[in-house]
N, C-alpha and C positions, 0 to 999 in steps of 0.2 A: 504494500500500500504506500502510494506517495504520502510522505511527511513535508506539511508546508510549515514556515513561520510567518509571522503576520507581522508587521511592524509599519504602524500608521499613527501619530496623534491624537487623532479623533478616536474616540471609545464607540461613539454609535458607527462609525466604518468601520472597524477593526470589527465589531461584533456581525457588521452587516456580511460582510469578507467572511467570518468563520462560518456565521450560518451557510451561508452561498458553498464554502468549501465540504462544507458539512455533509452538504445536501448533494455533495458531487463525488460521495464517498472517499473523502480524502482525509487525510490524518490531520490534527493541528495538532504540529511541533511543540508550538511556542508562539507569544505575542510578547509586543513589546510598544509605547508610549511615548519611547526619543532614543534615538539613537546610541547613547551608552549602555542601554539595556541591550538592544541589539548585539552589539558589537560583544560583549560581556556573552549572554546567552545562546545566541544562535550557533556557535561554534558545539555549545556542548548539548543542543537539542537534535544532534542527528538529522538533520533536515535534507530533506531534496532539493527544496524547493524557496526559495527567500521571497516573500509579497512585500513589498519596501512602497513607503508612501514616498515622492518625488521631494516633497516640503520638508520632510525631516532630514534629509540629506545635508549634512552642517558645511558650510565653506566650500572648499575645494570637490566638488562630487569628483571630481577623477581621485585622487588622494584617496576619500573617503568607501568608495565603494571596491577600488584595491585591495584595503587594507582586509574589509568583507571577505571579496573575495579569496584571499590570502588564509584569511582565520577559516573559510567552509569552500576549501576550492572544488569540492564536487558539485554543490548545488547552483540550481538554476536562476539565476537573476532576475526577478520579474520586477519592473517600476512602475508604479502610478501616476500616471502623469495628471494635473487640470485642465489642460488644454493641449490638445494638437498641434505644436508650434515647434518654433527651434529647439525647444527640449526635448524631444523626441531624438534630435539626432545629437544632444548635449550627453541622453541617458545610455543610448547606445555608446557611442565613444567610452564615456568613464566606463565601461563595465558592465551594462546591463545586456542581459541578451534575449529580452520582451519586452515591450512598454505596453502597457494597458491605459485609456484613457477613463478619467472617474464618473466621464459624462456618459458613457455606455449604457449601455440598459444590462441588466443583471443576467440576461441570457447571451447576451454578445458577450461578458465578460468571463462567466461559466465557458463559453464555448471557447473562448482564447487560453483559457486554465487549462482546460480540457486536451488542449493541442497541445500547450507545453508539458504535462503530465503525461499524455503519451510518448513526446518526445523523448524524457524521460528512461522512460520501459524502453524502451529500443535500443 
């Protein structure tokens, strides 16, 4: 079973995200609030999968999601973006290797889990 972490500020997304993952028979890892919780926990929650909100991201997101990737080099990068814009290819470049946008609708965003969770298994 894929093991995801959730790390978003927001408490009502972060819960909305687990339900959503919940509901797409996927494990949750681990959640997280800001960033040093992340960076701290994700390494020792066994994850596959990293759900990262794009706004927590402190400073330098290249530095910053390195250093992630570095502490869980096996799991899969997934970012949150708010808007479709040059952060898109801001999130790719640092590291990310999916961007999700938060204005989706909850089946568009299951269905992009969905693909990288298979990706995954393969």
């Amino acid at each position: 079973m894929t093991r995801v972490y959730v790390a978003n500020e927001s408490a009502d997304e972060r819960s909305a995200l687990i339900l959503l993952l919940l509901d797409m028979q996927l494990e949750i890892a681990g959640e997280a609030a800001d960033w040093p919780t992340t960076l701290a926990q994700a390494p020792i929650s066994h994850t596959d999968m990293l759900l990262i909100d794009w706004a927590m991201i402190p400073g330098d997101s290249s530095d910053s999601l390195q250093l992630l990737r570095k502490a869980c080099p096996a799991a899969l990068v997934i970012i949150l973006v708010s808007q479709l814009d040059a952060r898109q290819q801001a999130a790719l470049s640092a590291g990310a290797d999916v961007f999700i946008s938060k204005e989706e609708a909850p089946d568009r965003v299951a269905e992009r889990l969905r693909i990288a969770a298979t990706a995954l298994a393969a």
